[in-house]
Each structure stands twice: as structure tokens, then as C-alpha cells.
N, C-alpha and C positions, 0 to 999 in steps of 0.2 A: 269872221272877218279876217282873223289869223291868215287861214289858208286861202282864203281870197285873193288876199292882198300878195303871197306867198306866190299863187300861183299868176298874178300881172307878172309879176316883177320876173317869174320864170321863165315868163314871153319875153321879156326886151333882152333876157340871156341869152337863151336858145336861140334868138334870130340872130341878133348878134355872130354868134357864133357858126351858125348856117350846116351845109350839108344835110340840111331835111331835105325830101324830097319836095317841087313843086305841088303846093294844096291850096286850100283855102287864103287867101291872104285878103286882108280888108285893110281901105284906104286910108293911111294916117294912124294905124293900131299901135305903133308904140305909143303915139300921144296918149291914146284911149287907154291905153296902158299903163302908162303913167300917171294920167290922172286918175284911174281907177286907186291903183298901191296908195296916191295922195288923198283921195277918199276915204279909203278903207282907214288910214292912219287917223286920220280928221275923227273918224267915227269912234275909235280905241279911244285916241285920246279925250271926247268929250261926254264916257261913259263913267258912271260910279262907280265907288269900290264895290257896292253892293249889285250890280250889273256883271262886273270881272268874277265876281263867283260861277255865274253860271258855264262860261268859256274855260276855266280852270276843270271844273266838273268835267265837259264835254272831252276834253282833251284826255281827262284820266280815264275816262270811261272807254274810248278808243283806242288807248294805248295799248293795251294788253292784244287787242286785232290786228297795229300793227305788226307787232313784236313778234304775234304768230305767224302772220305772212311774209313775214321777214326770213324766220325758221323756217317756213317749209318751201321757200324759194334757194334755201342755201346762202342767203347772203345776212350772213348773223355779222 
């Protein structure tokens, strides 16, 4: 939900911000967009302590994949 909610909230940046090129665009998606990030938050925060174990895990377990493709892109 971390990277869910990470990646809404990296829509209402990036349009924002613009110079994409003309794509896909759907009608009202910052909303959808916002209310998604407000979603996702809603869900973090009405989870147990014993629930956030599992998303702690997942993140340490992927970490070391990103950190490599970090390395071998050059941008350490």
C-alpha cells in the first residue's frame, strides 16, 4: 500500500509538473488520485502492529534488488 499510495501521489507531481508527452489521460484522475493516496493512508493506518510486520519484511527483502539496480544503472 506503501508504494501504491507513493505512486498516486507521483501522478498529481508529474502532471503537475507536465512536459510528458500527450498519452493516456483519464477524466478527473487527480481526484482518482487523491483519493486513492487517501485510501491507501486509511488502510495503513487501520492495520495492526502485527499486520506492519509483514510490509517491514517485504520492503527488507526487496531492498538489497533495489540497491543493485541502482548499481548497475550507475546512479549509486
Amino acid at each position: 500500500m506503501v508504494y501504491y499510495g507513493l505512486t498516486c501521489a507521483a501522478l498529481i507531481v508529474l502532471r503537475k509538473k507536465g512536459g510528458e508527452p500527450a498519452g493516456f489521460r483519464l477524466r478527473g484522475g487527480p481526484v482518482i488520485a487523491v483519493l486513492a493516496v487517501g485510501f491507501c493512508g486509511w488502510l495503513l493506518a487501520t492495520r495492526s502492529f502485527e499486520q506492519a510486520w509483514i510490509l517491514a519484511a517485504l520492503i527488507a527483502a526487496g531492498l538489497p534488488f533495489y540497491l543493485l539496480g541502482r548499481r548497475k544503472s550507475g546512479r549509486v
